[in-house]
C-alpha positions in Angstrom: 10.3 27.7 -18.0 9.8 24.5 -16.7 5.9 23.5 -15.7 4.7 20.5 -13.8 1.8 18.9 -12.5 1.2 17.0 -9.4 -1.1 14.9 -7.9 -1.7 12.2 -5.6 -4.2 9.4 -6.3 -5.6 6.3 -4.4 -5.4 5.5 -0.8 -3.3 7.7 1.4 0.2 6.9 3.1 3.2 8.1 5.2 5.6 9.9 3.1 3.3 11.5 0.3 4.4 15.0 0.8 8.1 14.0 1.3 8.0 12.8 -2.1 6.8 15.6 -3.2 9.1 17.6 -1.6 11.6 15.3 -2.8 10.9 16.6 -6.2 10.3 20.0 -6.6 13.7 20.7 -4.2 15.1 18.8 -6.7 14.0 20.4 -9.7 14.1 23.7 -8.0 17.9 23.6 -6.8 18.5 22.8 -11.1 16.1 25.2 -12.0 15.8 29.2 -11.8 12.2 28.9 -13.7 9.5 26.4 -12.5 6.1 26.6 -12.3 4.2 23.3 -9.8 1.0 22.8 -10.1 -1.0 20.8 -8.0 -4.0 19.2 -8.5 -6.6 18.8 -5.7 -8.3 14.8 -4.9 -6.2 12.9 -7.5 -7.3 12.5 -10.8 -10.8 14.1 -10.1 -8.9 17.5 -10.0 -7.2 16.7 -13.4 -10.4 15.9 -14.5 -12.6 19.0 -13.6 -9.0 21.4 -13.6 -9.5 21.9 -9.9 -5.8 23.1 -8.9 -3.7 25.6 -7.3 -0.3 27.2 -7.9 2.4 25.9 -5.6 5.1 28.0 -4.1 8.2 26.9 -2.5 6.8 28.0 0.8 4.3 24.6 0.7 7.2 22.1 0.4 8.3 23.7 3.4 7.9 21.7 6.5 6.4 18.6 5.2 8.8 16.4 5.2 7.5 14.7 8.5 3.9 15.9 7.4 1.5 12.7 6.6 -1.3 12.4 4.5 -1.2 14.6 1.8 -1.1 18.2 1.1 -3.3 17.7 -2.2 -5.2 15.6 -0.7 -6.3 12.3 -2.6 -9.5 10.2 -4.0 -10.1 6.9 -5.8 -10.9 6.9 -9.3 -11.3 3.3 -10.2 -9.1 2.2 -13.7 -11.7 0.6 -14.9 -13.7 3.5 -15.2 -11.3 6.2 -16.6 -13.1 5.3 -20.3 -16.6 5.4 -19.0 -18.0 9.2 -19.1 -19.3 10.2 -16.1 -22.7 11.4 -15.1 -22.6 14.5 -17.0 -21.3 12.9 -19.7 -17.6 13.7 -19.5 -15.4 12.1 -21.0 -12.3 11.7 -18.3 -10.0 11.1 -20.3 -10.4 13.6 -23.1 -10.5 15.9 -19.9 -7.3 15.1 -18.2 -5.2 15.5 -21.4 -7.2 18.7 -22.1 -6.3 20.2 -18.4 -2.6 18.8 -19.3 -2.6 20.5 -22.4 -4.1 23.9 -21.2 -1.3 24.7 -18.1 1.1 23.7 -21.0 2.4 21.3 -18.3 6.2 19.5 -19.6 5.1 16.5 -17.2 2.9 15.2 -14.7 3.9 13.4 -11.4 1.5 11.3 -10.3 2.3 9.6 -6.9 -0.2 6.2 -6.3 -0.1 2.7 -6.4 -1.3 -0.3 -8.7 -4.1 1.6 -9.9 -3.3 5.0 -10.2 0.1 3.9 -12.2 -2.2 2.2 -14.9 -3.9 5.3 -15.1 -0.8 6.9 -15.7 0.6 4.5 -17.7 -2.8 5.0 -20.4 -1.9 8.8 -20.3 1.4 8.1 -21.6 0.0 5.9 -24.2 -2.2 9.1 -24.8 0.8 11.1 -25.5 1.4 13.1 -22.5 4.6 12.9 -20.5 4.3 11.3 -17.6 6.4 10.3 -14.2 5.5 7.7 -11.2 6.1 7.3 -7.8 5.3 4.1 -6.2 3.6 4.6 -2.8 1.3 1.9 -0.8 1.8 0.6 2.4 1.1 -2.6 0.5 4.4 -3.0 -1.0 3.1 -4.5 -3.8 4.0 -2.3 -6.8 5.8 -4.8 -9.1 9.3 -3.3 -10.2 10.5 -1.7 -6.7 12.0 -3.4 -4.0 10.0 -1.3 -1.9 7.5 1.3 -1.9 7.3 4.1 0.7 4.7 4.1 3.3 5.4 0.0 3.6 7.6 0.5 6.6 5.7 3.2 8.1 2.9 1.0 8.2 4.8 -2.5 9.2 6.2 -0.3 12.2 2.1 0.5 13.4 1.3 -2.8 12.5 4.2 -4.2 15.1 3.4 -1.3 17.6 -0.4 -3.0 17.7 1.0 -6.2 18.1 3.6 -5.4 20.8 0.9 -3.7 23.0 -1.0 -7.0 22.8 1.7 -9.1 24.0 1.4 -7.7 27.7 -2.4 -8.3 27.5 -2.6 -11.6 26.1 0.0 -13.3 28.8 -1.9 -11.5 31.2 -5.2 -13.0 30.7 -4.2 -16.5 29.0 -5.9 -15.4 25.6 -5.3 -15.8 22.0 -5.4 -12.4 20.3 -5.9 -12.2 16.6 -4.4 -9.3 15.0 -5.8 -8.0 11.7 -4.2 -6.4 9.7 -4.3 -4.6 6.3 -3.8 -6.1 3.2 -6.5 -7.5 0.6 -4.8 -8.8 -2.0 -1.1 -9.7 -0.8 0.3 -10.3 2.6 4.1 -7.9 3.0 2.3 -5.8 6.1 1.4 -8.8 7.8 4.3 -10.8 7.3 7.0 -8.2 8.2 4.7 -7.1 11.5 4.0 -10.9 12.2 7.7 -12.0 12.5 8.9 -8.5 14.4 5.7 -8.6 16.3 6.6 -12.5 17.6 3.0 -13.6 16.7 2.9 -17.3 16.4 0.5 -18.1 13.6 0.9 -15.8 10.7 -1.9 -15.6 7.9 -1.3 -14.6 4.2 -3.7 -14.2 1.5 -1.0 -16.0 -0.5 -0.8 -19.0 1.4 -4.0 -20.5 2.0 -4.6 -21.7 5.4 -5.5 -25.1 6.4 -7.7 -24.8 9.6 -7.0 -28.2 11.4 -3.2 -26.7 11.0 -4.1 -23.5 12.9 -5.9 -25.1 15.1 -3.0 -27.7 15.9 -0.2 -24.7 16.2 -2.6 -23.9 19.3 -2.7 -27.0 20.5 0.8 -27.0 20.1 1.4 -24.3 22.3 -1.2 -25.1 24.9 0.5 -28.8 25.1 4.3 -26.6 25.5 2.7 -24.5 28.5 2.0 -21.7 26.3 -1.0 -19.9 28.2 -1.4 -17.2 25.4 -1.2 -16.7 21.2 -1.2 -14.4 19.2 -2.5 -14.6 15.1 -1.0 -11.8 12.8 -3.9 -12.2 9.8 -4.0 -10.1 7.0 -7.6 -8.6 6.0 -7.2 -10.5 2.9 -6.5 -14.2 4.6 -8.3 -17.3 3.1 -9.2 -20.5 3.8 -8.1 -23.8 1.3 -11.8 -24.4 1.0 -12.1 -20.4 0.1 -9.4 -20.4 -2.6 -11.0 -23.4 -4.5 -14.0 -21.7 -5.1 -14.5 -19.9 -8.2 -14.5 -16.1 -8.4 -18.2 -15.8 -8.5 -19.0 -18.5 -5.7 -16.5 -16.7 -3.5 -18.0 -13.7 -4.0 -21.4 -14.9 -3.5 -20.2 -16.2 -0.2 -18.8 -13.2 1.3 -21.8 -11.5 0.3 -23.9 -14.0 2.3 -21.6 -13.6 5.0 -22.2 -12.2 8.4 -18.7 -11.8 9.8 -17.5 -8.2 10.0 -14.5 -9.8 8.8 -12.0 -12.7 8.7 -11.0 -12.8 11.9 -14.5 -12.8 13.3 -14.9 -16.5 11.4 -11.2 -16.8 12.6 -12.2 -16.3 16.6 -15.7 -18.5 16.3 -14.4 -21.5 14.3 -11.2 -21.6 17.2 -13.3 -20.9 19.8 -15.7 -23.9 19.1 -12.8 -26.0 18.6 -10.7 -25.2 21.7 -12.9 -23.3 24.0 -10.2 -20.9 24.6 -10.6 -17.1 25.4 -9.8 -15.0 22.2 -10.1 -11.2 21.5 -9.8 -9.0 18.3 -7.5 -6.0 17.7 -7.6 -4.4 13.9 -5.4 -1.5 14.1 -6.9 -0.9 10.7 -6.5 2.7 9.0 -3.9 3.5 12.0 -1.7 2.0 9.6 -1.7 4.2 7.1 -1.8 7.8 8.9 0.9 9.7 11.3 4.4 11.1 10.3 6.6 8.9 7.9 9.3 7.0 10.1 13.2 8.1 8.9 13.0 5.1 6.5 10.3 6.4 4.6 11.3 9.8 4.7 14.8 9.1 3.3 13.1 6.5 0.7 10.4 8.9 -0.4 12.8 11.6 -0.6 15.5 9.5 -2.7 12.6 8.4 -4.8 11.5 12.3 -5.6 15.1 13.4 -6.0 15.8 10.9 -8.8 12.2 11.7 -10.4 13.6 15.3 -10.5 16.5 14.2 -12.1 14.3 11.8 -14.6 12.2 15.2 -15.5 15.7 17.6 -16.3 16.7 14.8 -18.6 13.7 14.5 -20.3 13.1 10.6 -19.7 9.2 10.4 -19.2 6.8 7.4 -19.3 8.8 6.0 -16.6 8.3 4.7 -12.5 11.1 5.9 -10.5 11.8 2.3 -8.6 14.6 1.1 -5.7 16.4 -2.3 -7.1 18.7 -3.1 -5.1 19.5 0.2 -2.8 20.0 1.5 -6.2 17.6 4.1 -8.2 16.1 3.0 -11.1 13.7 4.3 -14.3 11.1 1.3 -14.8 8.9 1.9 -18.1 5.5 2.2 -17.2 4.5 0.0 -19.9 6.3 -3.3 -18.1 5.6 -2.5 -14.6 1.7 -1.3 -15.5 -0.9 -4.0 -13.9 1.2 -5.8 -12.5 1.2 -7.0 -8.6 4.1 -8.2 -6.6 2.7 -11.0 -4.3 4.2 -12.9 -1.8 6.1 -16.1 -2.6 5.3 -18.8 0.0 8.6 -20.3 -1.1 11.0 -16.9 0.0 13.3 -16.9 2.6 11.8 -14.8 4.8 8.9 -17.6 5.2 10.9 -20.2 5.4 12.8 -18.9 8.5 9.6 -18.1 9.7 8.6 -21.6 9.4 12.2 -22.8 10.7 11.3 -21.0 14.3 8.1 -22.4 14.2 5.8 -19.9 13.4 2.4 -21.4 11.8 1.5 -20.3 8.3 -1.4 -22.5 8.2 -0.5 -24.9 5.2 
């Protein structure tokens, strides 16, 4: 008898329950005895051994399903060795739940946080299998993680539709668009999108150069522009400050966002007409495009087939088109960032689209 356990952790994203799907059809097709169980909200369901029994009959249909059939919550790394408020020790808890269904491995699906998680459960002792999803792509050791090109195809979607609008009405549009830390949505979605100025949390933006891109544009006949900005975009003057002054800052701050300080400081300088669009969590609901589907699925398969071999402690990865087992212990806290030097940008930068620097 073969038993595992699954759950989903962290934000949500397209092509969860193909994953899934991915792997229990491809542990049951190998295997006449399995037992999946599934635990509800992530970690919390480890924690507090809130699960059910799955049958084959809920991997049925779900490949196009989003969201996730578990359902998911955020259980901040950080905290997993601070008890919570009854005293619990979470950690103690989750190998005890582990140890108790007799599980042979647990397949945790998540991103940067909920693989160190896993990663400090295979340190613990138990065995232990990742999937990399976030439409943030930036899950160091994959070429790609699924739910990235779900999102980048909403993300373009928003800024297509603003196209007609924007030439209509001579306005500059800024699109936000998700992405705290690191810039793949907005990049992708910017260059399919045809925005002009595109904004990355990796590339620090000068705002006399954004400013002169418009100009630039205006000068060329140009009656309309359109800014793909990531959530996470930041000015040179920003990124010089220290950690605890830039947090002070934002604090202070009465922008909803960075594109509301985007639209006033252009506005004062050019007195042109702009409008905000942030497709915002959009971008991470509705069915998983093919792409993902066949990704996530690929991705489940060959955790299936890391599971009947016995490899555990590992992230099943894409290098290359090719499947690969990363260790968890290399590929654990690490974030896969933009490089402002890549090829992609400096194409971008070759048709004359505006990073800011």
């Amino acid at each position: 008898m073969l038993r595992i356990g699954m759950l989903t952790s962290g934000g949500d994203c397209q092509a969860l329950n193909a994953a899934m799907r991915g792997v229990v059809k491809g542990l049951s097709a190998q295997k006449e005895k399995l037992e999946v169980y599934g635990f509800i909200d992530g970690y919390k369901g480890l924690m507090y051994e809130n699960y059910k029994k799955l049958t084959s009959n809920d991997f049925s249909g779900i490949l196009t399903q989003g969201g996730t059939i578990l359902g998911t919550s955020r259980q901040p790394f950080k905290q997993m060795r601070n008890p919570d408020e009854n005293g619990l020790d979470k950690v103690e808890a989750m190998k005890s739940t582990y140890k108790k269904l007799k599980l042979d491995c647990l397949v945790v699906l998540g991103g940067n946080g909920t693989q160190k998680t896993a990663n400090l459960l295979r340190e613990e002792g138990l065995n232990v299998i990742h999937l990399p999803k976030t439409i943030d792509n930036d899950i160091w050791g994959t070429d790609v993680t699924f739910g990235f090109q779900s999102a980048i195809d909403i993300a373009t979607n928003a800024i297509d539709c603003i196209h007609t609008t924007a030439a209509s009405h001579s306005r500059v549009f800024i699109v936000e668009i998700m992405g705290h830390k690191v810039g793949w949505i907005t990049l992708f979605a910017g260059i399919a999108g045809g925005a002009d100025i595109i904004l990355l949390p990796e590339i620090p933006y000068d705002m006399d150069k954004v400013i002169k891109a418009l100009e630039k544009r205006n000068k060329a006949g140009k009656k309309f522009s359109i800014l793909a900005v990531a959530e996470g975009a930041i000015s040179k003057e920003d990124a010089a400050l220290s950690k605890k002054e830039l947090k002070a800052k934002r604090a202070a701050s009465t922008y909803p966002s960075i594109s509301y300080e985007l639209a006033e400081q252009i506005k004062e300088r050019t007195g042109q007409e702009l409008r905000i669009t942030i497709p915002g969590h959009t971008q991470r609901g509705g069915s998983p495009d093919p792409y993902d589907r066949v990704l996530a699925t690929r991705l489940g398969s060959f955790a299936a087939q890391l599971i009947l071999e016995e490899k555990y402690g590992y992230m099943a990865a894409i290098q290359n088109n090719q499947m690969v087992a990363v260790p968890l212990e290399e590929a654990a806290g690490k974030l896969k960032t933009v490089d402002p030097d890549c090829d992609i940008i400096k194409g971008a930068k070759t048709m004359g689209i505006s990073f800011g620097d």
